[in-house]
Biotite code that builds the C-alpha atoms (Angstrom):
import biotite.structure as struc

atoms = struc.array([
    struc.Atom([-33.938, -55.706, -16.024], chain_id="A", res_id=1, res_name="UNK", atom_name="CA", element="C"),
    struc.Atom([-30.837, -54.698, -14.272], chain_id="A", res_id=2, res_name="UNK", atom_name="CA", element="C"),
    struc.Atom([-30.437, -57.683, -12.218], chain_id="A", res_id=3, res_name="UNK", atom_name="CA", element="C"),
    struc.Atom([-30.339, -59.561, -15.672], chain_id="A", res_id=4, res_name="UNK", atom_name="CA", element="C"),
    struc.Atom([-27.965, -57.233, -17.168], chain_id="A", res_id=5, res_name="UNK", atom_name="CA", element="C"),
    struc.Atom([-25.755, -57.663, -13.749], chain_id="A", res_id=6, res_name="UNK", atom_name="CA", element="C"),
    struc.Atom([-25.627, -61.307, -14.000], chain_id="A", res_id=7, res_name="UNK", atom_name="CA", element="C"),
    struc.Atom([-24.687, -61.220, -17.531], chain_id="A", res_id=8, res_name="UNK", atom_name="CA", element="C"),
    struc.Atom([-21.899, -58.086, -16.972], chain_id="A", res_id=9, res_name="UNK", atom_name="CA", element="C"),
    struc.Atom([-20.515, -60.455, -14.511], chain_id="A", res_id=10, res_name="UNK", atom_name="CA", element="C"),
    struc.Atom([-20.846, -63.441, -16.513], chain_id="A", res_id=11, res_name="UNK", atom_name="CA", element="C"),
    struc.Atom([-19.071, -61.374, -19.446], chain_id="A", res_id=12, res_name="UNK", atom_name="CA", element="C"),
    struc.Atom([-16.229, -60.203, -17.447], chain_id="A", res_id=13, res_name="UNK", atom_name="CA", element="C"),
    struc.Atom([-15.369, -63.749, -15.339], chain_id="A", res_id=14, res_name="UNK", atom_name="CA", element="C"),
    struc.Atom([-15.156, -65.179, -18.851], chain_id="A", res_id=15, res_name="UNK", atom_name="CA", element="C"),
    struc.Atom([-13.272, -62.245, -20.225], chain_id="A", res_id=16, res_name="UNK", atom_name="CA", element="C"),
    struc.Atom([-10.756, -62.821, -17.539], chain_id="A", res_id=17, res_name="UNK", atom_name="CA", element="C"),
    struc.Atom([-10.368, -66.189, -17.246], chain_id="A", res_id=18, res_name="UNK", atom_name="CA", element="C"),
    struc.Atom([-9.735, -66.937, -21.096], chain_id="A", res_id=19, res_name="UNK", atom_name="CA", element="C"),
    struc.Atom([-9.021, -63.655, -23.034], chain_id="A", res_id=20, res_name="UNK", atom_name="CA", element="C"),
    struc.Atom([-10.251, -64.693, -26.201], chain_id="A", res_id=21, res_name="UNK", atom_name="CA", element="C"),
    struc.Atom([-14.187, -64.583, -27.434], chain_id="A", res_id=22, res_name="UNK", atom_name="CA", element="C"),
    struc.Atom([-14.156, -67.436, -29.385], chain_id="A", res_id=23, res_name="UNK", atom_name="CA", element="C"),
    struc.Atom([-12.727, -69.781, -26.108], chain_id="A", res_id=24, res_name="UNK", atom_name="CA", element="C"),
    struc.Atom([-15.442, -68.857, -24.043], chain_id="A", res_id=25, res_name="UNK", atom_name="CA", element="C"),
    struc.Atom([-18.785, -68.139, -26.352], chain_id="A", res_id=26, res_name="UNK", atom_name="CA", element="C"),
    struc.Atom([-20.169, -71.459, -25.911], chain_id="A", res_id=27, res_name="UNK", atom_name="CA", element="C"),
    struc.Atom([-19.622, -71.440, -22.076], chain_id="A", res_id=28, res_name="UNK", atom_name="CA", element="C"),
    struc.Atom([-20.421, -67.807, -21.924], chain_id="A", res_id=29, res_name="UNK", atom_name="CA", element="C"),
    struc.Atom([-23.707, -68.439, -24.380], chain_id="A", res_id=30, res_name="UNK", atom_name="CA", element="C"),
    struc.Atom([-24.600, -71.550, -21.851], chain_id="A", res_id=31, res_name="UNK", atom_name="CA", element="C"),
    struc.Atom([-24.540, -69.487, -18.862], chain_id="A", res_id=32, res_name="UNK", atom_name="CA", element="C"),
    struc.Atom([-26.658, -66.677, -20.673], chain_id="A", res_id=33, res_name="UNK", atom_name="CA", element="C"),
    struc.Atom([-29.138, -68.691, -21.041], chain_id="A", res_id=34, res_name="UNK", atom_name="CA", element="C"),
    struc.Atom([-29.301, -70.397, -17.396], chain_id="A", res_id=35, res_name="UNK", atom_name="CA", element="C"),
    struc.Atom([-29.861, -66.197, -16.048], chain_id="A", res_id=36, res_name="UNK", atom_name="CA", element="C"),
    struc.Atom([-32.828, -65.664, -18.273], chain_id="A", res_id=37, res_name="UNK", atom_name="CA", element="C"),
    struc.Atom([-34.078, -69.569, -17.435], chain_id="A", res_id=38, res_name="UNK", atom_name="CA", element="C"),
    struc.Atom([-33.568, -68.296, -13.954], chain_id="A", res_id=39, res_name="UNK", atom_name="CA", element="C"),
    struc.Atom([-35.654, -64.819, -14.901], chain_id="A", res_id=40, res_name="UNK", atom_name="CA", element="C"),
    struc.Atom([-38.237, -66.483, -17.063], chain_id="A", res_id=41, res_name="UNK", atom_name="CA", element="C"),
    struc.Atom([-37.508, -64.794, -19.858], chain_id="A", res_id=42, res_name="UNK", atom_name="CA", element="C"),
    struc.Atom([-36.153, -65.582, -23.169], chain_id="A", res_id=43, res_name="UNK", atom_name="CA", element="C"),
    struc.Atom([-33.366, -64.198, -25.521], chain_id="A", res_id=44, res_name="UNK", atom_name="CA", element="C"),
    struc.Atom([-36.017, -62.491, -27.549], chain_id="A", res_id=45, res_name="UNK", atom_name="CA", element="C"),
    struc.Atom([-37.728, -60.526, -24.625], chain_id="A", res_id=46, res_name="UNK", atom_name="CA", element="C"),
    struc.Atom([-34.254, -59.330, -23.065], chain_id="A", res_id=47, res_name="UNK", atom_name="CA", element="C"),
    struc.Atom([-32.956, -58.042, -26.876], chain_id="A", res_id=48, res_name="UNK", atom_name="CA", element="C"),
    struc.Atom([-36.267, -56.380, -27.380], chain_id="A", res_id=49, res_name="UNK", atom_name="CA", element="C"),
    struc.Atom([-35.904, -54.529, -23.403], chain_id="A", res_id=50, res_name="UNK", atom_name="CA", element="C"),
    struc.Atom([-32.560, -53.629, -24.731], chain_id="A", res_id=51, res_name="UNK", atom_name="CA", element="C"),
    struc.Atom([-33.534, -52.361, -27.925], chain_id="A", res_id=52, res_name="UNK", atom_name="CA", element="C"),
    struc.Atom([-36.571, -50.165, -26.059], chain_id="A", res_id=53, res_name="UNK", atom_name="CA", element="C"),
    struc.Atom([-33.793, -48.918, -23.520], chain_id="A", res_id=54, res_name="UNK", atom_name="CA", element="C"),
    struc.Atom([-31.583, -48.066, -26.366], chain_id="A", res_id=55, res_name="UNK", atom_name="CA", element="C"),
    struc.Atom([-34.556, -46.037, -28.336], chain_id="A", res_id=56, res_name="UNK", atom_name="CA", element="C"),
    struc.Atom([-35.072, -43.747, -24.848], chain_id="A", res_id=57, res_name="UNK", atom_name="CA", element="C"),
    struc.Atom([-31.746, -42.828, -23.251], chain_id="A", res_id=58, res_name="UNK", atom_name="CA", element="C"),
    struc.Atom([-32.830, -41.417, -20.187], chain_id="A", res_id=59, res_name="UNK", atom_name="CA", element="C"),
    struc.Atom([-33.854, -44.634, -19.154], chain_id="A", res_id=60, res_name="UNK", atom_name="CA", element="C"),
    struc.Atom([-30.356, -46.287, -20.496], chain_id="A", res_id=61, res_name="UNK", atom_name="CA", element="C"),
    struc.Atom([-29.093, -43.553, -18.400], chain_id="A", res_id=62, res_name="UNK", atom_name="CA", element="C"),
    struc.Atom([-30.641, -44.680, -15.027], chain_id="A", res_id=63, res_name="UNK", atom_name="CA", element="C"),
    struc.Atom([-30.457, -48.296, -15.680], chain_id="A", res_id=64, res_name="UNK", atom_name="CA", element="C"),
    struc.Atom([-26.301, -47.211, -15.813], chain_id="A", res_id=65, res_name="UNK", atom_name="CA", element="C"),
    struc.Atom([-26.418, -45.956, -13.059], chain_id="A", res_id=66, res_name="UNK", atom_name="CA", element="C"),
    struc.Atom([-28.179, -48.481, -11.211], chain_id="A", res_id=67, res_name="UNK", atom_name="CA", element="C"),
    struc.Atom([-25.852, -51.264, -12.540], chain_id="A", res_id=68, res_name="UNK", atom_name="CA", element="C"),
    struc.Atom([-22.852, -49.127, -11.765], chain_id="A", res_id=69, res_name="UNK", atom_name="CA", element="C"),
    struc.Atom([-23.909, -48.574, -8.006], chain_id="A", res_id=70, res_name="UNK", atom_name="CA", element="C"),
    struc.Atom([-25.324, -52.331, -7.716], chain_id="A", res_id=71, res_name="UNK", atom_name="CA", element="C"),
    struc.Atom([-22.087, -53.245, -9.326], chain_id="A", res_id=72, res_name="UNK", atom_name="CA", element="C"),
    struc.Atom([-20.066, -50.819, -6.536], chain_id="A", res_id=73, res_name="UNK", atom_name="CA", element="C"),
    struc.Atom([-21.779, -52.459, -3.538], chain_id="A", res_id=74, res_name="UNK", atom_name="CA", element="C"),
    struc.Atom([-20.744, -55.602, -4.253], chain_id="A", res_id=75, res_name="UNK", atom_name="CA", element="C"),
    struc.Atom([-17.230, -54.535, -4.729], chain_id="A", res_id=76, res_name="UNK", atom_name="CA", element="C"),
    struc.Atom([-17.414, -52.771, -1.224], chain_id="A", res_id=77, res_name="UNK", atom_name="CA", element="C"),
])
């Protein structure tokens, strides 16, 4: 799961960056979504419902965070 939500954070923010406004990227942004959970096998449907089980225990949001953040870190360093 947090490799997925790592690609998409990144996805997110180049987009975010690079033209400002939500509406001038969404389709681009929605495009490239889709090619990470190709890439995971998994679809839309699965990743919202991992969210949504991550969101009903917050421990776990907690350490998924976490490892995001420190992924997130190394790759800065």
């Amino acid at each position: 799961m947090c490799s997925v939500v790592k690609e998409i954070t990144l996805l997110e923010t180049h987009f975010q960056s690079k033209y400002g406004v939500p509406s001038q990227y969404k389709s681009a942004l929605d495009l490239s979504v889709k090619k990470v959970f190709k890439k995971a096998h998994i679809t839309r449907k699965q990743f919202q419902t991992s969210l949504d089980y991550y969101a009903a225990h917050p421990e776990l949001q907690k350490a998924l965070n976490e490892q995001l953040l420190m992924e997130l870190s190394r790759a800065v360093n």
